[in-house]
C-alpha positions as CSV (number, residue, x, y, z in Angstrom):
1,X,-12.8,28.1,-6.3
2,X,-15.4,26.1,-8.5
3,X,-15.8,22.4,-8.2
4,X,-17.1,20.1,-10.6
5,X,-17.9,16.1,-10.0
6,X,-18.1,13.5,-12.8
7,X,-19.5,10.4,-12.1
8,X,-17.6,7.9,-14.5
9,X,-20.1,4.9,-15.6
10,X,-19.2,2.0,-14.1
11,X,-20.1,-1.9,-15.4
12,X,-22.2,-4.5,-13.7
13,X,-20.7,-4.0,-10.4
14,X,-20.9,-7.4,-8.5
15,X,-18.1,-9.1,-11.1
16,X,-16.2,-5.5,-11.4
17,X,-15.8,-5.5,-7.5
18,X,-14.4,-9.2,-7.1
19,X,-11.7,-8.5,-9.9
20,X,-11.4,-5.1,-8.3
21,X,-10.9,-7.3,-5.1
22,X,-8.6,-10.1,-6.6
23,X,-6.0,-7.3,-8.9
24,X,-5.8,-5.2,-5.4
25,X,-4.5,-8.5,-3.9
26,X,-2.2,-9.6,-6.3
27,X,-0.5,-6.5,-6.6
28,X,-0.1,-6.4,-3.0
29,X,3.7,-6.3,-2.3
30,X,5.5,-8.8,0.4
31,X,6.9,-7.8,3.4
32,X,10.4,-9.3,1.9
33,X,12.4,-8.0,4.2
34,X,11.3,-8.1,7.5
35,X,10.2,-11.4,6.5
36,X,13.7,-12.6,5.8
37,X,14.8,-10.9,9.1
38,X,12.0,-12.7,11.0
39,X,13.2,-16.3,9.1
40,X,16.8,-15.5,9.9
41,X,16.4,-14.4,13.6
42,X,14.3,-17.5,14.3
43,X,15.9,-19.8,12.4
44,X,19.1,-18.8,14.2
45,X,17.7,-18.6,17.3
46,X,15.9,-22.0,17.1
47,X,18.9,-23.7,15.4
48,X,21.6,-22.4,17.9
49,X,19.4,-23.8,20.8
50,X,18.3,-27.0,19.3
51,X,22.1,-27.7,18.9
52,X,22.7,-26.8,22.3
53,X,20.2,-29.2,23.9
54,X,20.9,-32.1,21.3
55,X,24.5,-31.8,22.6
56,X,23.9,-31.4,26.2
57,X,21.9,-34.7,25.8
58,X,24.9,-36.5,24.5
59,X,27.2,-34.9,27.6
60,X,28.8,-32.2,25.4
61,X,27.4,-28.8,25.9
62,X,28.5,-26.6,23.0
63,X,27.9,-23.2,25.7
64,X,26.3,-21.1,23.2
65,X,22.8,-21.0,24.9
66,X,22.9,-20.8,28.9
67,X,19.8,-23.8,29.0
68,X,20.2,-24.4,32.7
69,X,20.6,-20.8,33.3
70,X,17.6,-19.7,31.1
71,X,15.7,-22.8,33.0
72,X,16.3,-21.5,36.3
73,X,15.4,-18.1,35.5
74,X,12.1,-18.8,34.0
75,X,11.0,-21.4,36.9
76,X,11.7,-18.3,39.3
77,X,9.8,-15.9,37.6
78,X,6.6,-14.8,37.2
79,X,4.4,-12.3,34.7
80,X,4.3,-9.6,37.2
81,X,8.2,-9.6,37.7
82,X,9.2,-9.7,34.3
83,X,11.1,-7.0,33.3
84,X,10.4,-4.1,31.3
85,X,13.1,-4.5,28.5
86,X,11.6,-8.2,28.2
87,X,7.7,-7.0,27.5
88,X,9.5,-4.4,25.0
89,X,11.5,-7.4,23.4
90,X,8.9,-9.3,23.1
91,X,6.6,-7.0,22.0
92,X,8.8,-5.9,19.2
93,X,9.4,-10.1,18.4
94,X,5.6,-10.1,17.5
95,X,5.5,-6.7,15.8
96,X,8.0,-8.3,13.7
97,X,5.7,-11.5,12.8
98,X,3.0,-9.6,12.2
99,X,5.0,-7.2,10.0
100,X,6.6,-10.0,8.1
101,X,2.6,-12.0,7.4
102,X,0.6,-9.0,6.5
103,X,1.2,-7.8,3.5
104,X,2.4,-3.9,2.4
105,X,0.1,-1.4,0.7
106,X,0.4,-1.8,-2.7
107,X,2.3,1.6,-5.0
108,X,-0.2,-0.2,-8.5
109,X,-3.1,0.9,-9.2
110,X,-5.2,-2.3,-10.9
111,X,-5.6,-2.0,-15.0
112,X,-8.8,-3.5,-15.9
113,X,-7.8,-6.3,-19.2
114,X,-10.1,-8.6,-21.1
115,X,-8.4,-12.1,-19.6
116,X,-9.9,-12.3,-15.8
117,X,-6.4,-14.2,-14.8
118,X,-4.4,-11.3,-16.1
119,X,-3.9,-8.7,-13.5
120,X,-1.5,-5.3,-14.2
121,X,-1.1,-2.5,-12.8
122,X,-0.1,1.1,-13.3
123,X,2.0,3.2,-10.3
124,X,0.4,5.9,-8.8
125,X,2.7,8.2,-9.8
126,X,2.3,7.5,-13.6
127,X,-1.4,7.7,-13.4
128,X,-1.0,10.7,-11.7
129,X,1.2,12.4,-14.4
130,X,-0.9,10.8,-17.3
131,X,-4.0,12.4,-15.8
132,X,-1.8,15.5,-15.2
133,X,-0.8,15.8,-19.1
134,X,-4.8,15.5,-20.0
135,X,-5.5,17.9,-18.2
136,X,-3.3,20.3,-19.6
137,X,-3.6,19.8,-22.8
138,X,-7.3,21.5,-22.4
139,X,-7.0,25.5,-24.1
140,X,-6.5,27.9,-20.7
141,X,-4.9,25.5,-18.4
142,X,-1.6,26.5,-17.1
143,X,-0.7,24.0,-14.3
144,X,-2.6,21.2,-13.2
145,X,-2.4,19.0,-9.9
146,X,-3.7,15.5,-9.6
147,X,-4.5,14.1,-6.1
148,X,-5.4,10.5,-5.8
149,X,-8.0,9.5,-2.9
150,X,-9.1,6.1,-1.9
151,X,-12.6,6.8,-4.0
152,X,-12.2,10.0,-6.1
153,X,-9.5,11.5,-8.3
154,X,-8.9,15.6,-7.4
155,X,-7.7,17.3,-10.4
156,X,-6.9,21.1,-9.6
157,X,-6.1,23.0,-12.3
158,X,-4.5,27.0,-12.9
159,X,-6.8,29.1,-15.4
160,X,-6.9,32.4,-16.5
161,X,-9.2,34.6,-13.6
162,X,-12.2,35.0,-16.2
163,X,-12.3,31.0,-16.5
164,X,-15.7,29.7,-16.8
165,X,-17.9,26.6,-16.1
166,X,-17.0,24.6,-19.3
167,X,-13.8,25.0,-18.4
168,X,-14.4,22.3,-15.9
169,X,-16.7,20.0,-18.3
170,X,-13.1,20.5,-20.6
171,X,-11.5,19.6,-17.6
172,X,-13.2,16.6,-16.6
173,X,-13.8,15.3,-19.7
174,X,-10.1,15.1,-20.6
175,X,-9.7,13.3,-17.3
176,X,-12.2,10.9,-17.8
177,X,-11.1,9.9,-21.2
178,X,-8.0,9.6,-20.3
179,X,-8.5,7.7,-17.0
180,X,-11.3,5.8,-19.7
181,X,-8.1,4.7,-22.2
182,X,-5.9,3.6,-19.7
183,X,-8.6,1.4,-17.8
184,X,-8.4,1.8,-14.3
185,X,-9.9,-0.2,-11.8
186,X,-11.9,1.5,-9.5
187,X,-11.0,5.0,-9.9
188,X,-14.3,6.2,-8.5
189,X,-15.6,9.9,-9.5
190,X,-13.0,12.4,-11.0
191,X,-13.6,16.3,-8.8
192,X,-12.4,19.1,-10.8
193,X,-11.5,22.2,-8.9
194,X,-10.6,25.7,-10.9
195,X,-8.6,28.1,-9.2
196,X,-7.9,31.4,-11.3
197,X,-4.6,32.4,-11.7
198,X,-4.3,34.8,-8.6
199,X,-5.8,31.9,-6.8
């Protein structure tokens, strides 16, 4: 197996990185739905009781919250004799808030553009396939297989056995014109690897 790395120029890096920075932010997807189930659950929770004690104030207790039970049973107990099942509940209840605040990793990789407020992004698996198609297109490929990492861009690619060394200049240079075209942010160093056929 040969391996070939190809340093793509970059631009002035201090403004680069803090687009970089703000397109990887934008494009990071909410937590939607746990953060609807967190809303719902507290809201619920919250309303149901806050009903309850308005109306136990005014001598009607509605009975869907057990207050005076509930009371009783926290004045009596302490951290050490709390339950499993309750650590695990609450646990979970701030698994839940944390899931809901922090955002998801985002599926977009960030397209460099010429307006600094526009941000757009390509998926992972279409940059994958574009970079896939350029590199078969080069004469002796057979099969190519893209790999993106957090800072480089594997491309392995199926020759004949008696594949040489310009082969992976061919290689890369498809790559990085390609990956050039489309305008990635941040794509890092493109690593070739030939395998021959047998391989």
């Amino acid at each position: 197996m040969t391996t070939l790395q190809r340093q793509r120029s970059a631009a002035p890096a201090a403004p680069r990185q803090s687009r970089l920075r703000r397109a990887r932010r934008a494009l990071r997807p909410a937590r939607t739905l746990p953060g609807a189930l967190v809303s719902l659950t507290l809201a619920g929770g919250l309303g149901a009781s806050a009903a309850e004690v308005v109306s136990a104030l005014l001598g009607h207790p509605l009975g869907w919250v057990p207050l005076n039970e509930l009371a009783e049973l926290a004045g009596r107990t302490s951290w050490p004799e709390t339950s499993t099942t309750a650590l695990a509940l609450a646990g979970a209840g701030a698994a839940m808030l944390l899931l809901a605040v922090v955002p998801g990793r985002s599926r977009l990789v960030p397209v460099e553009t010429t307006d600094p407020l526009i941000v757009i992004g390509i998926t992972r698996t279409g940059l994958r396939r574009t970079l896939r198609a350029a590199a078969q297109q080069v004469p002796g490929v057979h099969r190519a297989h893209v790999r993106l990492r957090r800072r480089t861009i594997e491309v392995t690619v199926v020759t004949e056995a008696e594949s040489s060394g310009s082969m992976l200049r061919q290689v890369g240079t498809a790559v990085g014109d390609r990956l050039a075209g489309v305008g990635t942010f941040g794509a890092g160093e493109v690593v070739v690897r030939l395998l021959g056929k047998g391989g």
